[in-house]
N, C-alpha and C positions, 0 to 999 in steps of 0.2 A: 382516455389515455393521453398524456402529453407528448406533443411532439417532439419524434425522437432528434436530437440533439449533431449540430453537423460536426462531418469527421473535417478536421484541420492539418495541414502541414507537419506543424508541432506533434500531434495526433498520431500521424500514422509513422512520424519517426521514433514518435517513442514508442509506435509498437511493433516497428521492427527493431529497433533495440530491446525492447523486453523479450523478442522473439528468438533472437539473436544469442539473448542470453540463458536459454533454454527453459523458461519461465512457459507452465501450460496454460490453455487460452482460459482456467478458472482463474489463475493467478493475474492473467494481463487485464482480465476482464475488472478485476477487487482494483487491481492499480491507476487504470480508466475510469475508474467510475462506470461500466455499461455491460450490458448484459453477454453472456458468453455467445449468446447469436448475431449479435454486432459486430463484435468481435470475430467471431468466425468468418462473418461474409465478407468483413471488409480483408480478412488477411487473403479469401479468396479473390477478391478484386484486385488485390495487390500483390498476386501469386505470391506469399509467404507462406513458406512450409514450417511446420513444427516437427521436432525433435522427439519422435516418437518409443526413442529407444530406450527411457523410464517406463514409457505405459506398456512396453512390451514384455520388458522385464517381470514388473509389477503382474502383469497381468498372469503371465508364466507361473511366477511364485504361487499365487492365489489359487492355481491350474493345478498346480503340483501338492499345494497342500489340502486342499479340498480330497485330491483323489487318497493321499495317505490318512485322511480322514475316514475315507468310503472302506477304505483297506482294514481298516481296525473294526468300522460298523461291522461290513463282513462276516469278519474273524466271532465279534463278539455274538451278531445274531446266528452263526452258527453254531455257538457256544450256546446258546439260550434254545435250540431245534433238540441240542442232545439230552441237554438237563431235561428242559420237557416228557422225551421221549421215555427216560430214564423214570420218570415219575409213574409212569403207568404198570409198571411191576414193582410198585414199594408199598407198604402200610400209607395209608392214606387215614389223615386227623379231619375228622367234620365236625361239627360245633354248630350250637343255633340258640337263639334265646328263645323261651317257648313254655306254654303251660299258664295257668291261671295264674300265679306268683313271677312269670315272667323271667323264669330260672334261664340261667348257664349251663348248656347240657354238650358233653364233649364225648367222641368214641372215636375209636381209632378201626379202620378195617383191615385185611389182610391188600387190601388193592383197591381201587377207586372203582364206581358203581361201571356200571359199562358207559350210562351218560358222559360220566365228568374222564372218560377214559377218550373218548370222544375228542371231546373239547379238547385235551390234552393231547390227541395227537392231529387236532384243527391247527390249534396253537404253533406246533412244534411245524407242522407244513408250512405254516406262513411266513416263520420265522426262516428257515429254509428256503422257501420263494424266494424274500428277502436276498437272502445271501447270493443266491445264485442271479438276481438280479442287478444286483450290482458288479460281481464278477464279470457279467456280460457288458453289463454298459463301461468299464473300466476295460476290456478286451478290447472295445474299440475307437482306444486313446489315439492311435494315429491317423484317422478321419477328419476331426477337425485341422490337423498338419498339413494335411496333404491337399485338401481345399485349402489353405491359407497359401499352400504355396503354386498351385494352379493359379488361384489370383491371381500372386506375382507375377508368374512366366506373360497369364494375358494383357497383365499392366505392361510388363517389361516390350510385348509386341509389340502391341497399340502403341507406344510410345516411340519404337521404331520404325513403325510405320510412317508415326507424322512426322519423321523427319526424313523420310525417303521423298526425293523430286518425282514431280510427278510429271508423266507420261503421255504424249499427245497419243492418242486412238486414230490413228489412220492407215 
């Protein structure tokens, strides 16, 4: 591995200017030349903060549609529990290739055997699991909020703390 490459003047001014201009540390890193861990430690050496209020966003967006994703899955494997369910009191069509000529042999029954009745309402539970599985883990959307914002308040402490004078013990 060659040795990594020293940070300059030059260096870390233009990355608090790239910092400054709200460029994320993928982007300062492409514009250095150097890798996004480089980059990280040195802005942590040089207490530079980045502007995290795109990745916040961004990340929200991605939060929000994913769940209106799960919202539809839902919807639709619930939709797939009923049809299922629905199949087990209808004429049922069986077919098989079969016989010394290897024929196409087709019948129709009044209702499916008790097996494939079975299966059909295996089917239709799972799909149903499904559904109600996701309703629950989408029920407990405001979990991760509320740990994000416990964070804060102990960031926000800590951070008050170290700026409270400290106190002779006598």
């Amino acid at each position: 591995m060659p040795a990594a490459r020293p940070w300059t003047t030059d260096d870390d001014q233009q990355l608090r200017d790239l910092a400054a201009a709200g460029r994320s540390v993928r982007d300062i890193a492409d514009d250095l030349d150097r890798s996004k861990t480089a980059v990280g430690r040195r802005m942590q050496r040089l207490d530079i903060q980045v502007d995290r209020t795109r990745t916040l966003a961004a990340t929200r967006a991605n939060v929000t549609d994913a769940k209106g994703r799960r919202a539809a899955l839902e919807v639709a494997l619930l939709g797939d529990a009923e049809r299922l369910r629905t199949q087990l009191w209808q004429p049922h069509r069986y077919w098989d290739w079969g016989g010394k000529d290897h024929d196409f042999d087709e019948m129709t029954a009044a209702e499916p055997t008790p097996t494939d009745k079975l299966k059909l309402i295996q089917a239709a539970g799972v799909a149903l699991d499904r559904s109600l599985k996701i309703a629950v883990h989408d029920a407990d959307g405001g979990h991760t909020e509320a740990v994000s914002m416990l964070d804060g308040i102990a960031a926000a402490i800590a951070a008050a703390a170290d700026q409270m004078p400290e106190q002779d013990a006598t």
